[in-house]
N, C-alpha and C positions, 0 to 999 in steps of 0.2 A: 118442804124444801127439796130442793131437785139436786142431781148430783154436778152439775154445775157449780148451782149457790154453795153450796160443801165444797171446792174445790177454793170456788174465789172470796168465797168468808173466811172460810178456815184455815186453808193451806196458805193459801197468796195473802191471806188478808192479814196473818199471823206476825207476815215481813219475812219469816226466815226462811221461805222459799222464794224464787220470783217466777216458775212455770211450776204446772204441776196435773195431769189425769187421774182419770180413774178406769179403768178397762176391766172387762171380762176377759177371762181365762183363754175364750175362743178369740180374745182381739178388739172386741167391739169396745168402741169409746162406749163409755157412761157420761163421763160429766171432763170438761178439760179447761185452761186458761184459755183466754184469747188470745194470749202471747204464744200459744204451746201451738206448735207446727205440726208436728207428729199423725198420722193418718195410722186408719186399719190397718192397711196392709205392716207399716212398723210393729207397731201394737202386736198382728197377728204372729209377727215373725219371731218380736220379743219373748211371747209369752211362750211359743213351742220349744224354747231352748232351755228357758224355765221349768216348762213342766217335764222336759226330758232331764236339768237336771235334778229334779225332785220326783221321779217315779220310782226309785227305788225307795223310797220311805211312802209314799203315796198311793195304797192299792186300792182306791174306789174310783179313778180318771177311767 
């Protein structure tokens, strides 16, 4: 199963989302709806505000 299929079996397919990703840390889509617009660069911008604010608890990044 790919992270797609996981995405639009499980999350979309559940009903109680209607978009929905998966990304890596660095940004990179993994698996996303085909309703879901969102690009790397969101992704990448999303997650570095995340992981700034969870570096204080997080000391192997």
């Amino acid at each position: 199963m790919s992270w797609a299929d996981l995405v639009n079996n499980n999350l979309v397919g559940s009903g109680n989302v209607s978009k929905a990703a998966i990304c890596g840390f660095d940004g990179s889509i993994w698996g996303k709806s085909d309703n879901f617009k969102a690009s790397t660069p969101f992704f990448s911008d999303s997650m570095a505000h995340f992981r700034r604010a969870l570096s204080p608890l997080c000391t192997s990044w």
